[in-house]
C-alpha positions as CSV (number, residue, x, y, z in Angstrom):
1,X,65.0,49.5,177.8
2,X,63.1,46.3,177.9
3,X,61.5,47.7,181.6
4,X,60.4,51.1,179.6
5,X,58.6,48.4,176.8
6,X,56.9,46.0,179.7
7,X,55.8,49.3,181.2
8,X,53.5,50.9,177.8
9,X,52.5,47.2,178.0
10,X,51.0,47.4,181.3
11,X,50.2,51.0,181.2
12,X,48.0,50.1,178.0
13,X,46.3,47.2,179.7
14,X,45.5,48.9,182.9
15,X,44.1,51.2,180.4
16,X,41.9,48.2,178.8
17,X,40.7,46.7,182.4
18,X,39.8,49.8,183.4
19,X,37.7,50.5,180.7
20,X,36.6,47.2,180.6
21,X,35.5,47.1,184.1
22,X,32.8,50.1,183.5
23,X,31.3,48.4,180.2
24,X,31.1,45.5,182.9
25,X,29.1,47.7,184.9
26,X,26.4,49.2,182.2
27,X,25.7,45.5,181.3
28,X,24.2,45.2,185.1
29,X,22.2,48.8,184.6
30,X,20.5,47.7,181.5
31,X,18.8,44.6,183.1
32,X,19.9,43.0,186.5
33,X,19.1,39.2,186.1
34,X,20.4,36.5,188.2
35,X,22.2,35.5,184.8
36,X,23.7,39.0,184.1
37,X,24.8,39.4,187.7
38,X,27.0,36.0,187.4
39,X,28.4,37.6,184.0
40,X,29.2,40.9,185.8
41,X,30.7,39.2,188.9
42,X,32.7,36.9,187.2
43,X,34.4,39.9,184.6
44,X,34.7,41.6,188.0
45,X,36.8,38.7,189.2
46,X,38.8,37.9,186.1
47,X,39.4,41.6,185.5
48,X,40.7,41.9,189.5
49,X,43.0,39.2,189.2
50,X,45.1,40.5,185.9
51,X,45.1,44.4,187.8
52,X,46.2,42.4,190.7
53,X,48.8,40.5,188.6
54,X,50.5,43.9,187.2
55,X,50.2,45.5,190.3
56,X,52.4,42.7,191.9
57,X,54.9,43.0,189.2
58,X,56.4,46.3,190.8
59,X,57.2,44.0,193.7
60,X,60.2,42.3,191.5
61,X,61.3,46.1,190.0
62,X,62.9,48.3,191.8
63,X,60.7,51.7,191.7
64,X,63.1,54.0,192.9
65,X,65.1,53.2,189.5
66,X,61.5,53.2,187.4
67,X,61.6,56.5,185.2
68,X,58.8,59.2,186.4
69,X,56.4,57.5,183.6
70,X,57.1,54.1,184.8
71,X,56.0,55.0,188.8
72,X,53.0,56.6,187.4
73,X,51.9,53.2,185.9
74,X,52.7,52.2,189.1
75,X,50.6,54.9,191.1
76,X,47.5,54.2,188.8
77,X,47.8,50.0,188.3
78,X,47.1,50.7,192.6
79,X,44.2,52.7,192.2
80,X,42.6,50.7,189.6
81,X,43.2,47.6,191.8
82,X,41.5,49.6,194.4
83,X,38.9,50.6,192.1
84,X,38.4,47.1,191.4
85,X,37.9,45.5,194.9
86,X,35.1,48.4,195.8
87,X,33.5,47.5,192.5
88,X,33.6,43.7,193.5
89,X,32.3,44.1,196.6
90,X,29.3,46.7,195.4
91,X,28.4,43.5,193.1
92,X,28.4,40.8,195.1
């Protein structure tokens, strides 16, 4: 039970950083100044690190004992860590 509540919690801040990461991006298409550009690649970074952080947490469950919803918070923490590192290197 307490691995079905820490997975909502992750699945809902995957959720955030995701959705986070693209209001990062608009900031940079509205006016690319040396100052913005340090804004964006620093919420870039920060944003990386925590998606890294809950994608390393499946190392320490077992996912073949994860319920189905509990892999697919799996399966989509990877892509948005993914989604993260192309977005990182695009900005910097």
């Amino acid at each position: 039970m307490a691995s079905e509540s820490l997975v909502l919690t992750l699945s809902q801040e995957v959720e955030y950083l995701t959705s986070y990461q693209c209001i990062a991006i608009e900031r940079t298409i509205k006016s690319i100044s040396p100052l913005l550009k340090k804004r964006l690649t620093d919420d870039l970074e920060s944003i990386h690190i925590r998606l890294v952080e809950i994608y390393d947490t499946f190392d320490v469950l077992k996912l073949e004992q994860l319920t189905i919803s509990a892999r697919l918070l799996y399966e989509q923490s990877k892509r948005a860590m993914l989604r993260s590192t192309s977005l990182r290197l695009t900005c910097s």
